[in-house]
VOGU-3710 file (C-alpha; in Angstrom, 3 decimals, decimal comma):
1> xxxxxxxxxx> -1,808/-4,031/14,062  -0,248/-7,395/14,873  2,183/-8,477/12,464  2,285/-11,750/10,382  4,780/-10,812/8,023  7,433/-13,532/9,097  4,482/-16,247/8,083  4,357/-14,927/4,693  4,830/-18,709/3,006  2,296/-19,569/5,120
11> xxxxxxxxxx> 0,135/-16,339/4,557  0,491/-17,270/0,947  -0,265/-20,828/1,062  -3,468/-20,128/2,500  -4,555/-17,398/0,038  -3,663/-19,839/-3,208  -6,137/-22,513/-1,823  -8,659/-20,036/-0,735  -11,646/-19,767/-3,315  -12,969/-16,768/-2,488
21> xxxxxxxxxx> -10,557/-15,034/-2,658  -8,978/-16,473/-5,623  -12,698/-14,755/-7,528  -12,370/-11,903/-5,925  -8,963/-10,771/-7,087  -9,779/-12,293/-11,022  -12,540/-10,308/-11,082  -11,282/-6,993/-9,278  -7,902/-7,002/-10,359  -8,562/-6,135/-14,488
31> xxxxxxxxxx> -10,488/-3,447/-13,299  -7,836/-1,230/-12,168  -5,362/-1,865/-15,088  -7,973/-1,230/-17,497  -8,980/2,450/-16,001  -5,460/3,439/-15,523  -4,557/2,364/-19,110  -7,073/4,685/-20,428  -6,443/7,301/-18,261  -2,906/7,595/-19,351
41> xxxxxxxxxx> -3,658/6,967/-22,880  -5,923/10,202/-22,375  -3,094/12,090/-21,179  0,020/12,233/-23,185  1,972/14,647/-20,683  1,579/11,362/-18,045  5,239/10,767/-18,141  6,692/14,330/-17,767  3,719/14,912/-14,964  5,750/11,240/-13,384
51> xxxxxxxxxx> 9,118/12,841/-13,649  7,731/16,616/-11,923  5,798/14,679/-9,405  9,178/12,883/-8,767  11,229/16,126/-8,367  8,340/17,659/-5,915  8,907/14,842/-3,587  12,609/14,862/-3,976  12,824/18,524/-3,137  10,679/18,218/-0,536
61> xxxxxxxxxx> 12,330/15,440/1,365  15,699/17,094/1,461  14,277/20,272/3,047  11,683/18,348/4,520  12,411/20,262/8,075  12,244/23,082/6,902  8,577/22,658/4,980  7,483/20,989/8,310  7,769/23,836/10,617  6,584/26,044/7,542
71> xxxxxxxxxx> 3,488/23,890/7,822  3,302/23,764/11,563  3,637/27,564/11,363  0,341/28,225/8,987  -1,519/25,770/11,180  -1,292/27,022/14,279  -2,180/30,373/12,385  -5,124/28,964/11,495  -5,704/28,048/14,939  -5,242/24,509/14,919
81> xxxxxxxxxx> -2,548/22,631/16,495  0,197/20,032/15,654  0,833/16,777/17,700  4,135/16,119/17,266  4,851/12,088/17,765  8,009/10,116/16,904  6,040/6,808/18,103  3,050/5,033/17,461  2,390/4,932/21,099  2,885/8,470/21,066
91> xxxxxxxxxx> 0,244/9,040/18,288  -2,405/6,816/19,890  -2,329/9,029/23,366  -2,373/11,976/21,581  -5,370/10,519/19,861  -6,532/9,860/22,744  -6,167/12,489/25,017  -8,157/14,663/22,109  -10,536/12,498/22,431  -11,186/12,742/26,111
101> xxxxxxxxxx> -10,635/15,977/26,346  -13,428/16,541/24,307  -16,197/13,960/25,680  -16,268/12,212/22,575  -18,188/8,586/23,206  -18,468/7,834/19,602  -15,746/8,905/16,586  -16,722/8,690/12,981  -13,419/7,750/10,415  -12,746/8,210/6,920
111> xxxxxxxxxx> -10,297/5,627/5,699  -6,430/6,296/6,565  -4,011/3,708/6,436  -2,181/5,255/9,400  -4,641/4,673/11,428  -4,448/1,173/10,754  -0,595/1,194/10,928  -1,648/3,114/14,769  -4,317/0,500/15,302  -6,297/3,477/16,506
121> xxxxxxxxxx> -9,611/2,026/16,735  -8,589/-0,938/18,854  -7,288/1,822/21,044  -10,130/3,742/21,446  -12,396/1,511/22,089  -10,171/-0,489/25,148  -10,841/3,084/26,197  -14,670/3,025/25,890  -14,960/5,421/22,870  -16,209/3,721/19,998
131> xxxxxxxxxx> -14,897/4,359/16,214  -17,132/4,164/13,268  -15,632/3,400/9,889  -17,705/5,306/7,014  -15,895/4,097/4,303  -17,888/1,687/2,422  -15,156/-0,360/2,695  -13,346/-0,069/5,810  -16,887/-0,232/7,470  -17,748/-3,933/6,021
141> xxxxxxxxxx> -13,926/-4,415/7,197  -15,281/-3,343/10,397  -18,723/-5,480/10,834  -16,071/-8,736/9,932  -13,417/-7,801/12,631  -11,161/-7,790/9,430  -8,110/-5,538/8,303  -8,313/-4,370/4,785  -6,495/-5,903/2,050  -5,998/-2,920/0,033
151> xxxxxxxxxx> -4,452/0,813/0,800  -7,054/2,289/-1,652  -9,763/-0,517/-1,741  -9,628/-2,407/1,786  -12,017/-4,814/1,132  -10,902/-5,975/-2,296  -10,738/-9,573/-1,205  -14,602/-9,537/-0,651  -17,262/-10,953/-3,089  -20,791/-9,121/-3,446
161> xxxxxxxxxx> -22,057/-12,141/-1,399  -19,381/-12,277/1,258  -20,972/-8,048/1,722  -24,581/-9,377/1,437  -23,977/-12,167/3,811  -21,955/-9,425/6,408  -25,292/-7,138/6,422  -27,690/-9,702/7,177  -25,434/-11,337/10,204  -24,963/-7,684/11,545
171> xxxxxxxxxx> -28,358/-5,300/10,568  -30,435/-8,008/12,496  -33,388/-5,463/13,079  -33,990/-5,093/8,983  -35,898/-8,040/7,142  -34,226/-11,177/6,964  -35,230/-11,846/3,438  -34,589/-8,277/1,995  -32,734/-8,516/-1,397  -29,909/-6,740/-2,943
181> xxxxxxxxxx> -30,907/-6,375/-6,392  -27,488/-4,640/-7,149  -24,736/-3,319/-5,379  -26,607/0,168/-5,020  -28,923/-1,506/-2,554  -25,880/-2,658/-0,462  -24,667/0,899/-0,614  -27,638/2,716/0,520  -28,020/0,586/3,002  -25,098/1,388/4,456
191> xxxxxxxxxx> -25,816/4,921/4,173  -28,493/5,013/6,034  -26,504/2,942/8,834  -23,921/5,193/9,161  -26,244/8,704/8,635  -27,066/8,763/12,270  -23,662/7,855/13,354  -22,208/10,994/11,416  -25,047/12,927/13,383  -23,798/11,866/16,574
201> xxxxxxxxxx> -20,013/11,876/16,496  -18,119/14,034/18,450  -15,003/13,757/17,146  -14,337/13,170/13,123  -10,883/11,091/12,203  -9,655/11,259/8,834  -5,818/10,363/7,353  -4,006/13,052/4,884  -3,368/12,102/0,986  -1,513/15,730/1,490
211> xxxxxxxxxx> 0,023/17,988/3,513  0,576/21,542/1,999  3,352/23,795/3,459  2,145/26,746/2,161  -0,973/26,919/3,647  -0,974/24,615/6,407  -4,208/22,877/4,574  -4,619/19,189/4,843  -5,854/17,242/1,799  -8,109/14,090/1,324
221> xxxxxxxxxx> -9,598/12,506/-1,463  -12,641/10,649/-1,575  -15,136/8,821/-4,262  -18,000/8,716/-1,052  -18,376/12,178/0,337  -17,825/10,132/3,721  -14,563/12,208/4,328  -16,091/15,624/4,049  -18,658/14,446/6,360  -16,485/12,948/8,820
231> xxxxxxxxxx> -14,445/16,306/9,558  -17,156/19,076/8,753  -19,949/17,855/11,664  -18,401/16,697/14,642  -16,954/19,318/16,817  -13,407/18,143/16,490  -11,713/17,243/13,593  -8,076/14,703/14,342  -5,847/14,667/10,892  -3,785/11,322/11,177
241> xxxxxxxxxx> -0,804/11,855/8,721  2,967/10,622/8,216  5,750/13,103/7,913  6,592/12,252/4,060  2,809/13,479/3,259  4,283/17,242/3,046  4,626/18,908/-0,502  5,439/22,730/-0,519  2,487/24,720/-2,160  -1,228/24,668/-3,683
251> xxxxxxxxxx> 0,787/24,024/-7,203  2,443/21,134/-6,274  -0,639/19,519/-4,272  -2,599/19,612/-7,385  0,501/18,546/-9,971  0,244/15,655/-7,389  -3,444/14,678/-7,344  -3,166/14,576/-11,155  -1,124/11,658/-10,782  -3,081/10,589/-7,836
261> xxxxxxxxxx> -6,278/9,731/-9,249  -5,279/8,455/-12,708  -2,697/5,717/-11,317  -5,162/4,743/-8,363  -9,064/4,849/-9,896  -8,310/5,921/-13,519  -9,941/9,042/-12,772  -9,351/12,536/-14,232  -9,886/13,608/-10,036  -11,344/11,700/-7,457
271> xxxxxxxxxx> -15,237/12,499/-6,836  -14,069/14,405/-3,462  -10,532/16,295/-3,219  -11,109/18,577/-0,121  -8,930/20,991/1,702  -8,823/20,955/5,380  -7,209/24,936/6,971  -7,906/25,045/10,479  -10,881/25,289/12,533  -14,326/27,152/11,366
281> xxxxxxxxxx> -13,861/30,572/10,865  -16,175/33,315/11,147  -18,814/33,056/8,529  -18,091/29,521/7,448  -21,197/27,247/7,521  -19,630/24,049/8,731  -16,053/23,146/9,774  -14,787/22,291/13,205  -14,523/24,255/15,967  -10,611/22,651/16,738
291> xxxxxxxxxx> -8,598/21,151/14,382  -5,230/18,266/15,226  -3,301/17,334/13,187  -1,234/14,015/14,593  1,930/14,069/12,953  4,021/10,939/12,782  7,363/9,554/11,947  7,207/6,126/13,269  10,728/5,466/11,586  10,468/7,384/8,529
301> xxxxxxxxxx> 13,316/10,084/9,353  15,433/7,181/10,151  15,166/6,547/6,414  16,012/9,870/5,278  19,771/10,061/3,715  19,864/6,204/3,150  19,110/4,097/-0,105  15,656/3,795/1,581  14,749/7,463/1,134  12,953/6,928/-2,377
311> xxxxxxxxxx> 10,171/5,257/-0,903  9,218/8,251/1,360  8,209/9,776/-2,395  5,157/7,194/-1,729  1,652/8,429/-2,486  -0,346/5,791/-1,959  -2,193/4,943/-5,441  -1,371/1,242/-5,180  -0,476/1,109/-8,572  2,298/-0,917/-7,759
321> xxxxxxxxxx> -0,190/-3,711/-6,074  -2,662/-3,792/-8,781  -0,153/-4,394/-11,308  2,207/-6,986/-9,227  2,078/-10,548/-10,182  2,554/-11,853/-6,578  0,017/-9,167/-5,349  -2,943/-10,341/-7,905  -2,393/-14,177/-6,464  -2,173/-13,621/-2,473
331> xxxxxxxxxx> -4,083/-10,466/-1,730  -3,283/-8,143/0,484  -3,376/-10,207/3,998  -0,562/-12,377/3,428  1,917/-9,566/3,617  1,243/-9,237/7,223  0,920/-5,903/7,795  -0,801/-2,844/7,116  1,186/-2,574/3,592  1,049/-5,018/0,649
341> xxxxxxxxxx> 2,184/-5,288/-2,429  5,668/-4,016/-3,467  5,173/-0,972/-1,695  4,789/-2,643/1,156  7,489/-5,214/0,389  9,970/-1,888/0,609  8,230/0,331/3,602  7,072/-2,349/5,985  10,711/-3,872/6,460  11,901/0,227/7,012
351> xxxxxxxxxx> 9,376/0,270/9,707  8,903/-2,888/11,321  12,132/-4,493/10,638  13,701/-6,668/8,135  13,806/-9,485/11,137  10,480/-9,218/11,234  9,063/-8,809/7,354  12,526/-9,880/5,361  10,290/-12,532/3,503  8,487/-9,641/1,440
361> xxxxxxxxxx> 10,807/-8,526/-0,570  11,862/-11,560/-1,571  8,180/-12,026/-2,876  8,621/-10,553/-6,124  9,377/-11,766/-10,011  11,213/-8,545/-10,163  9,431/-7,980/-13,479  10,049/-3,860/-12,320  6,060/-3,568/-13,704  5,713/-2,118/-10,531
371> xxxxxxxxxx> 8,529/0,876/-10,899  6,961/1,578/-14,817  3,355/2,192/-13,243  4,580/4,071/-10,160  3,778/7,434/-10,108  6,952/9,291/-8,992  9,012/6,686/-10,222  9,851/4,804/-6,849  12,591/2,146/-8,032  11,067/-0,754/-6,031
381> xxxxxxxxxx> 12,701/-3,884/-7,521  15,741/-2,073/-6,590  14,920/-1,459/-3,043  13,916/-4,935/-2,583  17,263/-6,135/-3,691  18,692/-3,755/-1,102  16,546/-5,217/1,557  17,416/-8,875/0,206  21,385/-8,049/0,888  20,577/-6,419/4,275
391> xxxxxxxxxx> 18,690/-9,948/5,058  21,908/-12,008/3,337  23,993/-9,612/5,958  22,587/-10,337/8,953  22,183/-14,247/8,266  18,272/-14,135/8,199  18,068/-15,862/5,415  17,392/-19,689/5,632  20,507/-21,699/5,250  19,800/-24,086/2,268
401> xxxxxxxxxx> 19,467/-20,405/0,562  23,059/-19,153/1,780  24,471/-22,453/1,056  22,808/-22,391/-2,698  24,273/-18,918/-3,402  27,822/-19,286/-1,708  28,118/-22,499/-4,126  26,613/-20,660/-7,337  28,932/-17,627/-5,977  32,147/-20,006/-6,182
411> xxxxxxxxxx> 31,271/-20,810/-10,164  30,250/-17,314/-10,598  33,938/-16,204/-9,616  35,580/-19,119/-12,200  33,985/-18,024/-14,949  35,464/-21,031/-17,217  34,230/-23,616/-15,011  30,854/-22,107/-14,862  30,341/-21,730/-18,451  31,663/-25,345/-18,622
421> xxxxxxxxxx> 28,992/-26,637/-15,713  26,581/-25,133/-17,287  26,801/-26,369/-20,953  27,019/-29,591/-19,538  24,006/-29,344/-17,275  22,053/-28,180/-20,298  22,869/-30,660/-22,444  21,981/-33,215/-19,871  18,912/-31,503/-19,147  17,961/-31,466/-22,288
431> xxxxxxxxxx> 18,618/-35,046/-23,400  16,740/-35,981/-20,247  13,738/-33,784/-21,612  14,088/-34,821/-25,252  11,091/-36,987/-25,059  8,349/-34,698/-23,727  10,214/-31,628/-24,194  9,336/-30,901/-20,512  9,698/-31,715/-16,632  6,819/-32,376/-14,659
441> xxxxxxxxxx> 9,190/-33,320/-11,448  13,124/-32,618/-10,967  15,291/-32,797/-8,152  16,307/-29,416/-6,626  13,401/-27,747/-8,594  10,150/-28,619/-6,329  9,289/-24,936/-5,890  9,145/-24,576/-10,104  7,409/-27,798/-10,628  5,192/-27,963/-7,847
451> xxxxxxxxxx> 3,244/-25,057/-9,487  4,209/-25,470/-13,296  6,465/-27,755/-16,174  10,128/-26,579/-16,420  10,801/-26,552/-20,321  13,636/-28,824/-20,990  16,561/-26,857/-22,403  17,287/-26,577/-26,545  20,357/-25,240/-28,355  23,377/-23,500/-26,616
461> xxxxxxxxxx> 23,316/-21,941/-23,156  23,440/-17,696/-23,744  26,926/-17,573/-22,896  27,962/-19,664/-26,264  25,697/-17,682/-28,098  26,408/-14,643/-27,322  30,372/-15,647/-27,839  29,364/-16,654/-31,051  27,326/-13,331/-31,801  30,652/-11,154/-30,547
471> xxxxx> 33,291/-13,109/-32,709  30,553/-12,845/-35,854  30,098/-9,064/-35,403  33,784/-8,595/-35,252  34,700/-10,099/-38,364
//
């Protein structure tokens, strides 16, 4: 996938002035705060499950080569085989080679975001193998030549009319002037779309939510039933997953999906949580007859050992997104990559380069809603702010910025002076503002005012109040 991140202002410009969008995310947005509110209510062990799911992943990352070749070990027992690739252009020719190997013309997907991070189905299809998206989502994403928005909901930007108007342009053989009473009818017409297409493929794609050392089982859940479809009835089944997936046993899979489904859907489980162990075995009804798993690092060990390493504990509920201020304004397409949202304003500068997406992490209030929702506790306003110095470090950032901070840095190190400026500019400011009590315009200040009023100060700045407060308490 083709980066953007370094026009995020630009990304983000667009998205504020785009209408559409701007309904879409009002009306999708509540949604997810409101289940996982409940959800949690429901569940008063929520924040000791946050703080075991935490230790799982810890564990697991600092023995994480030793649960790998555990893993690798109970699948190639179970007669599948491991792909292992340190590259994304490793990953996509093992992909592919599966692929060929096995005649496959057509490949059904369920949703995996590291297939997008791959760009997988771009690949195939330069090779003449076509890939079919059966999520609901991904496969509108799909008919619009569109990357999704949206780890767990890719096509969150959408309105019910921007899907209506996608299934006329492309289903030109049904009746023009069908209707879509409700959102069902959009769904089932999908369905029977994509029936035949399951039918046909030879080779089933899906991503990993899980990896489980202790059984070598792969783990995906789904709200569609797309996913079990996808690797049960093609011939070949291809797991895409990242190295971080990987959690030691059956117990701490499902102490993990508990967390999953309430922070993502603000549901008890997903509708579908299936385990994947191998190929078909004598007996079973369906299943594949060979089994891949492509495993991929893609710059994720690099990040092992280094302040970085918390975000490998990632699980992908987006949590993080739906709650983020920044997020619920821009959408997902502005960050430029396949991950939004704080998450993604942490991992994609670990993967693609700071150079390349140093804007994201400076996209954030810092309001650290994001680290009180996440799941395993991932301290993301504090990873940000260590991407932000690696950024000051290596002079990316623009120079008005360095120039701003070097000068608030030299009154920051006088601290006299600077409680002295400051009073003064207050007092100013706030004779200036006595009037209207606001600012529509000020100097130095366009990127507050251009959006909102700056209050005009009142009463002492916090350093002479909390003097006053110290001296009062000590008497």
């Amino acid at each position: 996938m083709l980066a953007t991140s370094p026009a995020f202002k630009q990304n983000a410009r667009r998205a504020l002035s785009d209408a559409g969008l701007q309904k879409a995310l009002a009306i999708s947005k509540t949604q997810f705060l409101q289940r996982r509110a409940r959800a949690v209510a429901a569940m008063p062990e929520f924040e000791r499950l946050r703080e075991i799911g935490r230790d799982i992943k810890n564990h697991t990352l600092t023995n994480l080569d030793f649960y790998l070749e555990a893993w690798a070990e109970k699948v190639e027992r179970a007669g599948g085989q491991v792909h292992w690739c340190e590259t994304a252009d490793e990953a996509r020719a093992a992909v592919l080679r599966i692929c060929e190997d096995a005649g496959a013309r057509t490949v059904t997907k369920g949703k995996s975001m590291i297939s997008e991070e791959l760009g997988i189905n771009e690949h195939l299809e330069r090779h003449g193998i076509t890939p079919v998206e059966t999520d609901l989502g991904e496969y509108i994403l799909q008919l619009r030549d569109e990357p999704p928005s949206h780890i767990i909901a890719p096509a969150f930007h959408l309105n019910r009319e921007d899907w209506e108007a996608s299934f006329r342009k492309s289903h030109t053989d049904l009746a023009a002037d069908r209707v879509f009473h409700e959102r069902r009818d959009i769904l089932t017409e999908a369905r029977s779309r994509l029936r035949e297409r399951f039918l046909l493929a030879d080779v089933g794609i899906t991503g990993a939510n899980f990896l489980i050392a202790e059984t070598g089982s792969s783990v995906i859940v789904t709200n569609e039933g797309n996913g079990d479809l996808t690797q049960t009835l093609p011939r070949v089944h291809i797991v895409l997953a990242s190295i971080e997936k990987m959690v030691p046993t059956l117990e701490d899979a499902t102490n993990m999906l508990r967390l999953l489904a309430r922070s993502a859907t603000g549901q008890d489980f997903s509708v579908y949580t299936t385990f994947s162990t191998g190929v078909r075995r004598q007996g079973d009804l369906d299943g594949p007859e060979a089994y891949h798993v492509v495993l991929l690092d893609n710059g994720r060990s690099a990040m092992l050992g280094t302040e970085f390493q918390d975000m490998l504990r990632c699980i992908r509920c987006a949590a993080c997104m739906n709650h983020c201020p920044v997020y619920g304004v821009v959408g997902g397409h502005a960050y430029g990559w396949v991950y939004p949202g704080p998450m993604g304003s942490v991992l994609t500068p670990s993967l693609i380069g700071v150079d390349q997406a140093g804007q994201l992490p400076n996209a954030s209030t810092f309001c650290g809603k994001c680290e009180s929702v996440c799941p395993v506790k991932i301290p993301l306003p504090g990873l940000m702010r260590h991407w932000r110095e690696r950024e000051f470090e290596r002079h990316l950032t623009p120079s008005t910025v360095r120039v701003n901070l070097g000068l608030w840095a030299w009154f920051a190190r006088r601290p006299s002076l600077y409680r002295g400026a400051t009073r003064v500019a207050a007092a100013l400011l706030g004779l200036m503002g006595r009037r209207r009590g606001r600012f529509a315009r000020l100097p130095f200040a366009g990127g507050w005012t251009g959006g909102r009023d700056l209050p005009a100060p009142e009463g002492d700045t916090f350093f002479a109040r909390y003097a006053r407060r110290q001296r009062a308490a000590s008497r």
